[in-house]
N, C-alpha and C positions, 0 to 999 in steps of 0.2 A: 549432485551431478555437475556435471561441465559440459556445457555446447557452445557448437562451435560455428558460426554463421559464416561460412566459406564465400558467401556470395558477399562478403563487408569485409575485404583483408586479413579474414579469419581470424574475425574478433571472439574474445573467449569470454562464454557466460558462467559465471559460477552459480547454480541456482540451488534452491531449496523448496522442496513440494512437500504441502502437507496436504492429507488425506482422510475422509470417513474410511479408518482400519476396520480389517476384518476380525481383528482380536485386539486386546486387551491387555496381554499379559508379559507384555516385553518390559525389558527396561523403562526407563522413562528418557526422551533423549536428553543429550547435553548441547547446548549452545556456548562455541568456542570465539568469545570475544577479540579476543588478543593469544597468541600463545603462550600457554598456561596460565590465562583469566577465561573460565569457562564457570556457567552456572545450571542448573538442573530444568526440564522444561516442566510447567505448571501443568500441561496435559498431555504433551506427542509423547506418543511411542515409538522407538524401535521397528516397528511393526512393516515387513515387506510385503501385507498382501493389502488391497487394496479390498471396501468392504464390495459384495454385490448391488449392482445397478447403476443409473450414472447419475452424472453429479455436475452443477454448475462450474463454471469455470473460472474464477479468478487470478489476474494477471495482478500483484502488489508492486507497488513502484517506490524505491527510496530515496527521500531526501539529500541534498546536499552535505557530504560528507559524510554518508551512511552507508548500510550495509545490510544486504537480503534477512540478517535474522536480527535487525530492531524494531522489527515490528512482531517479534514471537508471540505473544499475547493475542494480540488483532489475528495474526493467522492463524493461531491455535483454534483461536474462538469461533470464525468462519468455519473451519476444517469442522469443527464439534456443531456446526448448525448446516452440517451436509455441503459444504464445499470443497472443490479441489483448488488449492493456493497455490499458486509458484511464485517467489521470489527471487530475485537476480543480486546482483551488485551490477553494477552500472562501470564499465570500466571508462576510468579518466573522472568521474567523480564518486567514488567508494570512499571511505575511512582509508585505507593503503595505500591507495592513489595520491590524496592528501597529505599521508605522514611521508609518504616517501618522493614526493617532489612532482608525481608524474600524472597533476591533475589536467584538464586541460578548458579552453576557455567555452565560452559558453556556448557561443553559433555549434560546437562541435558536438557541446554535452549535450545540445536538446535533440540534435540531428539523431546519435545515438541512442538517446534514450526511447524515442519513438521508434527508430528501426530495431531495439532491441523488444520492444511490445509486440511488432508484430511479427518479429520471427520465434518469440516464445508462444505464440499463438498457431504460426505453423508448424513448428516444434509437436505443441502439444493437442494438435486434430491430425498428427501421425505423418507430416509432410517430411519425413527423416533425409530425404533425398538432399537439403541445404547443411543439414548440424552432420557436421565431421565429428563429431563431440561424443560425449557419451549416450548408447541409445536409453529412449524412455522405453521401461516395460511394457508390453503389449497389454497386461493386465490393466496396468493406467491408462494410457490412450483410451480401451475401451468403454473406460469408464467414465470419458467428458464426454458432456453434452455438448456437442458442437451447435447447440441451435441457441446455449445462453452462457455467454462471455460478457465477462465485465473486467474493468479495469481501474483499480482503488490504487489510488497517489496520494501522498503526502509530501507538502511543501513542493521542492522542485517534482517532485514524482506526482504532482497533481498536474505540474505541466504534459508532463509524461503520456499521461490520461486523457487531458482536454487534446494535447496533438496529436494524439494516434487517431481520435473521432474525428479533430477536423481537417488534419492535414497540414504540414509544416514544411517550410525550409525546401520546398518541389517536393516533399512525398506526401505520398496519395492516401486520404483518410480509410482509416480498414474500416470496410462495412460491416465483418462478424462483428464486433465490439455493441453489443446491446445497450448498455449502461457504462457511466464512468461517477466516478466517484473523488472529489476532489478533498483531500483531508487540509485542514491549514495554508489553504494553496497558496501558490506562488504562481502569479498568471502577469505578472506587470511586464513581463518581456512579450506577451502575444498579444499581436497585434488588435484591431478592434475588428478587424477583415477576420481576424483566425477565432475570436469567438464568436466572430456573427454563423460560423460555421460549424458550430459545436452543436449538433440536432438531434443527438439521442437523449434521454433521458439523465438527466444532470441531480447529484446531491452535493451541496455544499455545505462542509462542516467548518464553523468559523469559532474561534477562540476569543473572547472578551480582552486579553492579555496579551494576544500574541504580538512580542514586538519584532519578528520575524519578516511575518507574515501580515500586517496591521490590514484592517478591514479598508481603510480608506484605498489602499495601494493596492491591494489583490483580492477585495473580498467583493466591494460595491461593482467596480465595472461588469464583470464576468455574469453577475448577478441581473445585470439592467440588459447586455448586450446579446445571452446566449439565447436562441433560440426553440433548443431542447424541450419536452417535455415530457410526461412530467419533470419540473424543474421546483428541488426544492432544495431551501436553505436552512441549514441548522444554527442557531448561533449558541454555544454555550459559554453560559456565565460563567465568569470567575477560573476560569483556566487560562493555559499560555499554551504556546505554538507547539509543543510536544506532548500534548493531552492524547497522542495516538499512536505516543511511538512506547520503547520500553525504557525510556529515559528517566520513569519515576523510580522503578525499576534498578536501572543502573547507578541513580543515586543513593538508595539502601541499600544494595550489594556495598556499593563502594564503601560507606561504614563498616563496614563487617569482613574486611581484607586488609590484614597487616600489609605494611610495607608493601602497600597498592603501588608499582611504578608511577614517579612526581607526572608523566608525559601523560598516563593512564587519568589518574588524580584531574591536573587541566581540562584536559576534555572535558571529562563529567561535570564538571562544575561551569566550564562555559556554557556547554549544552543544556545546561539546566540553572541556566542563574535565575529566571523568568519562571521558573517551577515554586519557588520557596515565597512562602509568607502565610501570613494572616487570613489574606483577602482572598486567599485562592482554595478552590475545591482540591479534597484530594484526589491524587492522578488516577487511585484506580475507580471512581468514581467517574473522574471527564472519561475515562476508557467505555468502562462499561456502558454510557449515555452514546457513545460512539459505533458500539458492537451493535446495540440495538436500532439505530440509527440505519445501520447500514445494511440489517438485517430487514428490516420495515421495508426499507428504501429497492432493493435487490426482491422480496418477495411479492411487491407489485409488478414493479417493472420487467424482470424477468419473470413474468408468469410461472412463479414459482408455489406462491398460496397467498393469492390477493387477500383473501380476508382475514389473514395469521397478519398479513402487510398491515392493511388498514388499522386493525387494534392496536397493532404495538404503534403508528405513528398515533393512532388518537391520544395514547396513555404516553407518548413523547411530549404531544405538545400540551400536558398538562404538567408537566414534571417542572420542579423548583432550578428557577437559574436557568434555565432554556426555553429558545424561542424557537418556535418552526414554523416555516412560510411555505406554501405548498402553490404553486401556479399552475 
């Protein structure tokens, strides 16, 4: 769908909602990278009804030069353990924005990106009256839980996360937001005032590798300063800064497509030079350490099934190459 936030210059969201379906037996969908670079999805379907009952709500936020469906995997996976996902693109930093000249600097993109969290969140607890845009099915709406909202960012989209809880640039931290979930984050731009504000319940997922996103510059401050609790830190071994997106992904597609466009080719391989080696886990490996992570993490916090929560972090922080801190 597209919404359209009339109260912000009638900025246009392009999003993507995945859902616990009510069947099965659709297609499987496609994810359209580029026009005509499109690849098959691992588990969505097709499927327009949404299942019976309601469902947590997750708000996905994408990194710097990214796009609502590179995280397909992670929101598959959420969707198949009872989530309702929406993802956006972020307009002025998307992939499109990027190739096509029309990014824009940074004070604008965080201002954005936060005002784009919380009006997918009025969006999606049925406040229709701001999105000029396409409406959401009544069938959806009824099926969020308005009482447990969380919001998962990676890299810049973990800023995304931490400023919607505590509030940035004069806007007002949104109180729905139960948990945030910080993937790879990129926090060096907020201030030490904007995490001492950050008071929901915090996971930080940190990457041994990541030269993005390095621990010293965005992983230790946020870590010592946030207030939040439960407040816990994952660090997994032997990964890099894209252990959550679908970039391990993008690089064996990319094998396997003659006469890949050379513009296609760069990207992939910038995005993922820090993926390749020896030393490092395989990606769908950092993922799946990731899904469970955030699954643990979301079924404490939002009172979803503490003690489903508690075992899988117990059996996390036993697991090879990963550490978890729990405060």
């Amino acid at each position: 769908m597209t919404f359209v936030d009339a109260a912000r210059d009638s900025r246009r969201l392009a999003v993507d909602v995945w859902y616990p379906a009510a069947s099965g037996d659709e297609a499987l969908s496609r994810y359209e990278v580029l026009p005509s670079i499109a690849f098959e999805a691992a588990l969505a379907r097709d499927a327009p009804a949404v299942g019976s009952g309601q469902f947590p709500l997750v708000v996905l936020s994408h990194g710097r030069t990214g796009m609502r469906i590179a995280y397909s995997l992670l929101c598959e996976s959420l969707a198949a353990r009872g989530y309702i996902v929406i993802a956006p693109d972020h307009p002025g930093d998307a992939l499109n924005d990027w190739l096509t000249g029309a990014f824009v600097d940074d004070r604008t993109n965080e201002v954005g990106r936060v005002g784009d969290a919380r009006f997918l969140v009025d969006v999606m607890l049925g406040a229709e009256s701001g999105n000029a845009g396409d409406p959401v099915p009544t069938t959806l709406l009824a099926a969020v839980d308005s009482r447990r909202i969380a919001i998962v960012g990676h890299s810049y989209g973990a800023y995304t996360a931490l400023g919607a809880a505590a509030g940035v640039h004069g806007l007002v931290a949104d109180e729905r937001v139960g948990a945030v979930v910080g993937l790879q984050p990129y926090t060096r731009s907020m201030s030490d005032a904007a995490l001492g504000r950050v008071d929901r319940p915090i996971l930080l997922v940190i990457s041994e590798h990541d030269t993005t996103t390095p621990t010293v510059t965005d992983g230790d401050r946020p870590w010592e300063l946030m207030p939040g609790r439960p407040l816990w830190r994952l660090d997994l071994g032997s990964a890099a800064h894209h252990a959550s997106s679908d970039m391990g992904l993008y690089l064996e597609l990319a094998a396997q497509i003659p006469d890949l466009p050379p513009m296609v080719n760069t990207y992939v391989t910038m995005m993922t030079g820090d993926m390749i080696g020896p030393h490092l886990r395989h990606w769908r490996d950092g993922l799946s350490v990731v899904v469970r992570a955030i699954g643990a993490f979301l079924d404490i916090t939002l009172d979803i099934d503490a003690d489903r929560g508690a075992r899988a972090a117990d059996a996390l922080a036993v697991t090879t190459d990963v550490t978890l801190q729990r405060r």
